[in-house]
C-alpha positions in Angstrom: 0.0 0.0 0.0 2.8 2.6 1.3 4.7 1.9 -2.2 1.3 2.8 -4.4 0.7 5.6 -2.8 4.5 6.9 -3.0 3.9 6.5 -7.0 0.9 8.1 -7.0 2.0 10.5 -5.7 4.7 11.0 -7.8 2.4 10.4 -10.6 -0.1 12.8 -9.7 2.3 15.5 -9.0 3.7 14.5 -12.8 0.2 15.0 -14.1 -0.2 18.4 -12.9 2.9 19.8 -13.8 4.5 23.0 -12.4 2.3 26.1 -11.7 -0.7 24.0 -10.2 -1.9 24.4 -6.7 -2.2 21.0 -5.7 -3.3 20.0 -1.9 -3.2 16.5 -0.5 -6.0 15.3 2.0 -3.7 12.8 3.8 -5.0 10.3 7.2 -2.6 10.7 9.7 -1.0 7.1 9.4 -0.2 7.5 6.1 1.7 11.3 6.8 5.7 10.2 6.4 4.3 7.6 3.5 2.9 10.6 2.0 6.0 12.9 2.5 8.2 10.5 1.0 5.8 10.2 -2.1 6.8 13.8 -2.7 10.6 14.5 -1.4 12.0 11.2 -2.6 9.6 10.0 -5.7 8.9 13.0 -6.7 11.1 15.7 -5.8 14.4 14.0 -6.0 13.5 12.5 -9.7 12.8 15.5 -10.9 15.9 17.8 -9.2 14.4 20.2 -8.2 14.9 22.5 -5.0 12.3 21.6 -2.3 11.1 24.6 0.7 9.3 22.7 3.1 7.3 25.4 5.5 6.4 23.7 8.5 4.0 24.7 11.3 3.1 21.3 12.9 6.5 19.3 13.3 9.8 20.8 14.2 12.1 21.3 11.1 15.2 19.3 13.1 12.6 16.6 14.1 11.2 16.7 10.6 14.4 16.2 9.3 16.1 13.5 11.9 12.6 11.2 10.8 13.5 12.0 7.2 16.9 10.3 7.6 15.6 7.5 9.2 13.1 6.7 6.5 16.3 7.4 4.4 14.4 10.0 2.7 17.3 11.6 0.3 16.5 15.2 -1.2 19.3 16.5 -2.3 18.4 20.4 -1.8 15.8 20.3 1.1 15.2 23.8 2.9 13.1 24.4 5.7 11.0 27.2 6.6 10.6 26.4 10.1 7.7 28.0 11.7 7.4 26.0 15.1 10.4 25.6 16.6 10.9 29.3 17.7 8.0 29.1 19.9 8.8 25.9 20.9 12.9 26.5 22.1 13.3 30.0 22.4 15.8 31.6 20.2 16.9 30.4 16.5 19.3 30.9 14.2 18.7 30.7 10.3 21.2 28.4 8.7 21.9 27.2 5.9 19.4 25.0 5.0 17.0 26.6 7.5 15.1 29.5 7.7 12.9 30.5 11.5 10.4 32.6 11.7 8.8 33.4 14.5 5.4 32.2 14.4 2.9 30.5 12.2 1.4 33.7 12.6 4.3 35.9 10.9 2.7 35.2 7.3 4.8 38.1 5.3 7.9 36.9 7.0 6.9 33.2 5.2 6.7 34.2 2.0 10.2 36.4 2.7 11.8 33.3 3.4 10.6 31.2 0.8 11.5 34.0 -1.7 14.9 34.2 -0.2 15.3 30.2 -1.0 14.1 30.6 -4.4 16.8 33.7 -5.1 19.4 30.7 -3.4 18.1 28.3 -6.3 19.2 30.4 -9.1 17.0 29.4 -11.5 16.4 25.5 -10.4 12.6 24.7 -10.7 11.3 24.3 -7.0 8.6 22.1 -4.9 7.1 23.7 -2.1 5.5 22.0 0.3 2.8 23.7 2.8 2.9 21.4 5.9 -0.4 21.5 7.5 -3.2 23.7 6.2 -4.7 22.5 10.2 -1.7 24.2 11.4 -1.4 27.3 9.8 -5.9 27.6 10.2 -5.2 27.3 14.2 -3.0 30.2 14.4 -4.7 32.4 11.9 -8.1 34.1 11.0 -9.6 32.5 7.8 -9.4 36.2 5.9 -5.6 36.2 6.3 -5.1 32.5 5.7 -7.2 33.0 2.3 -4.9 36.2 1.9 -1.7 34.3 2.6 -2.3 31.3 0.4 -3.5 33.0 -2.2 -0.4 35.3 -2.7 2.0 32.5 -2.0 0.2 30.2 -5.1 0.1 32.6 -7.1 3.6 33.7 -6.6 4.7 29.8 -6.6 2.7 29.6 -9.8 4.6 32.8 -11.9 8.0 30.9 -11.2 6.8 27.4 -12.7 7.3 26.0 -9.4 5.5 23.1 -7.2 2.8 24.8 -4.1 1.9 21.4 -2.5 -0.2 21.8 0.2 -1.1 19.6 3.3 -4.1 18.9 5.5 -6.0 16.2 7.5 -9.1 16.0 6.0 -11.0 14.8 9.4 -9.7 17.7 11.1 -10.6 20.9 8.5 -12.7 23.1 9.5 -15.2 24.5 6.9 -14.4 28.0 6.2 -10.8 26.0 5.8 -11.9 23.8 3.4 -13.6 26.5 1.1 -10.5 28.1 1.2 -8.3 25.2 -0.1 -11.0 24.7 -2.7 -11.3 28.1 -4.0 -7.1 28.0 -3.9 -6.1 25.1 -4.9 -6.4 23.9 -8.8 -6.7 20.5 -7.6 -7.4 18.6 -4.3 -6.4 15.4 -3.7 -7.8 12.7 -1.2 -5.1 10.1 0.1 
């Protein structure tokens, strides 16, 4: 089961192409099945740069169960919005980027610009990691406001916006948004 859904993933993601908002409704047993589908099938095969903003899981923790799973991605880059809260004071390294809160929006799409400047030119995935998360810390107006200008600026530079959620766990006014966002939803 774990291995279809990593190639369908992949698939899916192929399907698309770049420039489409795609969002995946994924159960939470089948989460690090579902990352892989997209960092290693997809991502890897295709070279390309991958931003991974994170409000529910810890960008070092993230990262350590990425290496287990012997997930490679070549260029992974976080944009870690949880572990500042969580442990006080951060640094941005290379491969990192903290921002305060999942509530510091502008500061989000900052950082993922500043990782695209990095990639000179390489196509990119981004990957949104939850839609849950970033809909408990914010109002739905600025969520719609936030996605919408990070899509559409994914979108101009041919690149990958992948977003996450738990279906079971939306809220309505959170699912509307994905819908009206997103070019195509995906159940897992």
């Amino acid at each position: 089961m774990t291995e279809n859904l990593h190639s369908m993933i992949a698939t899916k993601l192929e399907e698309v192409g770049p420039s489409t908002a795609v969002a995946f409704e994924i159960k939470i047993d089948s989460y690090f099945d579902a990352v892989r589908g997209i960092l290693d099938d997809f991502s890897s095969g295709k070279d390309l740069v991958c931003v991974y903003i994170t409000a529910s899981v810890p960008s070092s923790t993230l990262n350590a169960a990425l290496e287990a799973l012997e997930v490679k991605v070549k260029d992974l880059r976080f944009v870690d919005c949880i572990s500042h809260t969580l442990m006080a004071s951060m640094e941005d390294s290379e491969n990192t980027a903290f921002v305060e809160s999942p509530t510091m929006l502008e500061n989000i799409i900052l950082k993922v610009e500043y990782f695209y400047r990095l990639a000179q030119g390489k196509k990119m995935l981004v990957v949104l990691d939850s839609v849950n998360s970033f809909a408990l810390h914010n109002e739905n107006k600025m969520l719609t406001e936030f996605l919408t200008i990070l899509t559409n600026s994914l979108k101009a530079k041919e690149a990958y916006p992948v977003l996450l959620a738990i279906p079971d766990q939306l809220r309505p006014e959170t699912r509307e948004t994905m819908a009206m966002i997103c070019d195509v939803i995906i159940p897992l």
